[in-house]
C-alpha positions as CSV (number, residue, x, y, z in Angstrom):
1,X,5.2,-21.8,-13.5
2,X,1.8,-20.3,-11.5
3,X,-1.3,-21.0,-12.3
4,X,-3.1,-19.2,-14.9
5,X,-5.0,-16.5,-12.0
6,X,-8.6,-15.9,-12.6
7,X,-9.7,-12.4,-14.6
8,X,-11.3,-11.5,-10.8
9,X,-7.6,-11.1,-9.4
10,X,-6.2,-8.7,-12.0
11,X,-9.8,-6.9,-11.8
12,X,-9.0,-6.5,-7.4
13,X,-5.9,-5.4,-8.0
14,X,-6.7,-2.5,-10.7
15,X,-9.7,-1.6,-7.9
16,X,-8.0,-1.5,-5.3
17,X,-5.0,0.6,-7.1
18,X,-7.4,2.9,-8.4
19,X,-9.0,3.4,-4.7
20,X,-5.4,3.6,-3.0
21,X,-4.7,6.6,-6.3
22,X,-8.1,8.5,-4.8
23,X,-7.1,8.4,-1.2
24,X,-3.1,9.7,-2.3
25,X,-5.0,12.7,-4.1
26,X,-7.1,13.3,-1.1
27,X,-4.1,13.2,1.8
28,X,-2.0,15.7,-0.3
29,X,-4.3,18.2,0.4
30,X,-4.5,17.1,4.2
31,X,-0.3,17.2,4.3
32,X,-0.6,20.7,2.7
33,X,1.7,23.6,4.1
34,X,0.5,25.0,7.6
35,X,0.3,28.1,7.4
36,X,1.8,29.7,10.6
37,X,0.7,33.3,11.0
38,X,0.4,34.1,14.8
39,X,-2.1,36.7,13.6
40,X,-5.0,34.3,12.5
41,X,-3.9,31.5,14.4
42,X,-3.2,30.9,18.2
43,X,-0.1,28.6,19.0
44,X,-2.0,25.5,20.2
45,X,-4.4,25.7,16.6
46,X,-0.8,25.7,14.9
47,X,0.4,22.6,17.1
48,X,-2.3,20.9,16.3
49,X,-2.7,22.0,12.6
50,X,1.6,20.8,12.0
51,X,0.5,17.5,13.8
52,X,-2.4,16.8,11.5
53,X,-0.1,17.5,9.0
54,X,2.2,15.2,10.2
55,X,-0.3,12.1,10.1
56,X,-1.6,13.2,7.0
57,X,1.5,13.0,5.4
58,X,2.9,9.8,7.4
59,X,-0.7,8.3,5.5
60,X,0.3,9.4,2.6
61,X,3.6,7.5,2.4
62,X,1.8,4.0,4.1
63,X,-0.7,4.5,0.9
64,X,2.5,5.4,-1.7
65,X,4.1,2.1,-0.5
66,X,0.5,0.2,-0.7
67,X,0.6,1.7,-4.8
68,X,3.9,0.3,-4.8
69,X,3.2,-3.5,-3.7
70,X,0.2,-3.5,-6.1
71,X,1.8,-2.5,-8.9
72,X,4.7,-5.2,-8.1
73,X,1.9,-7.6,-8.0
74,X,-0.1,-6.6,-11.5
75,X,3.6,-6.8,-13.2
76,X,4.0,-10.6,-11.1
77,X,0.5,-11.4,-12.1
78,X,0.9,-10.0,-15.9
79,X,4.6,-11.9,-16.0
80,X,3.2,-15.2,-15.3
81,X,4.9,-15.7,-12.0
82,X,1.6,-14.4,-9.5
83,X,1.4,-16.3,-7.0
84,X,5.1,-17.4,-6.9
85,X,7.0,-16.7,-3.7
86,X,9.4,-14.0,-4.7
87,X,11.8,-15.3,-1.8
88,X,11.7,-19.4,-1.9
89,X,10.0,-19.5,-5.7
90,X,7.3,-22.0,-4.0
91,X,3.5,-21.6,-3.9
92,X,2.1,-18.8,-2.6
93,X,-0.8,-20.0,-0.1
94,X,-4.1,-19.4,-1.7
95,X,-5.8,-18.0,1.4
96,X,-2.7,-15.5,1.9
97,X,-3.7,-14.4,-1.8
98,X,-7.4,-14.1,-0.5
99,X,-6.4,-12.0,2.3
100,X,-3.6,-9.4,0.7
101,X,-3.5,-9.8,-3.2
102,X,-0.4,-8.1,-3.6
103,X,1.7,-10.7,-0.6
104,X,5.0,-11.6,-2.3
105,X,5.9,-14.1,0.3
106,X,4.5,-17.6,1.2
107,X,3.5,-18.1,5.2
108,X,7.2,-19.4,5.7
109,X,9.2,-16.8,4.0
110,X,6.6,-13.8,5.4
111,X,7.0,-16.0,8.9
112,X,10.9,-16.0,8.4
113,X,11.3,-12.3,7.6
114,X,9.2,-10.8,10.9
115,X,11.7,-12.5,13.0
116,X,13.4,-10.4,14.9
């Protein structure tokens, strides 16, 4: 069973969800249709305009999957099992926590899964 987790995580997470929210507003209006109307537009502005587009919307999806590990984590946290490796079901380092509130893994299981 984890450890009852201080009020201060749960209020991180929630921040940090909220903040991640704001900046998935914002980037859908960067990864808006480009409009591509050789009248008002040279060719190289629309290059550049479908490659902004491009980054905006490959931001977008890094900060939808971001949402998606926090939430994972609130429901962990509000399930009692926070800081439970979701892999081995051993502790989750405390530092790990520090550094990425939403980790799932401990340092062996995150070690074990980046190998190639």
């Amino acid at each position: 069973m984890a450890k009852q987790q201080p009020v201060s995580t749960e209020r991180r997470l929630r921040d940090e969800l909220r903040n991640i929210d704001d900046a998935i507003a914002e980037s859908g209006q960067s990864a808006a249709i480009v409009e591509l109307d050789q009248s008002s537009v040279g060719r190289v502005s629309r290059i550049d305009a479908l490659q902004q587009q491009a980054i905006a919307q490959a931001a977008g999806e890094r900060l939808k999957l971001r949402q998606r590990k926090l939430e994972a984590a609130l429901a962990r946290l509000q399930a009692g099992s926070y800081s439970i490796c979701c892999d081995c079901g051993g502790e989750v380092e405390r530092r790990r926590l520090d550094a990425d509130p939403a980790t799932p893994f401990c340092n062996e299981c995150a070690a074990e899964r980046e190998k190639p």
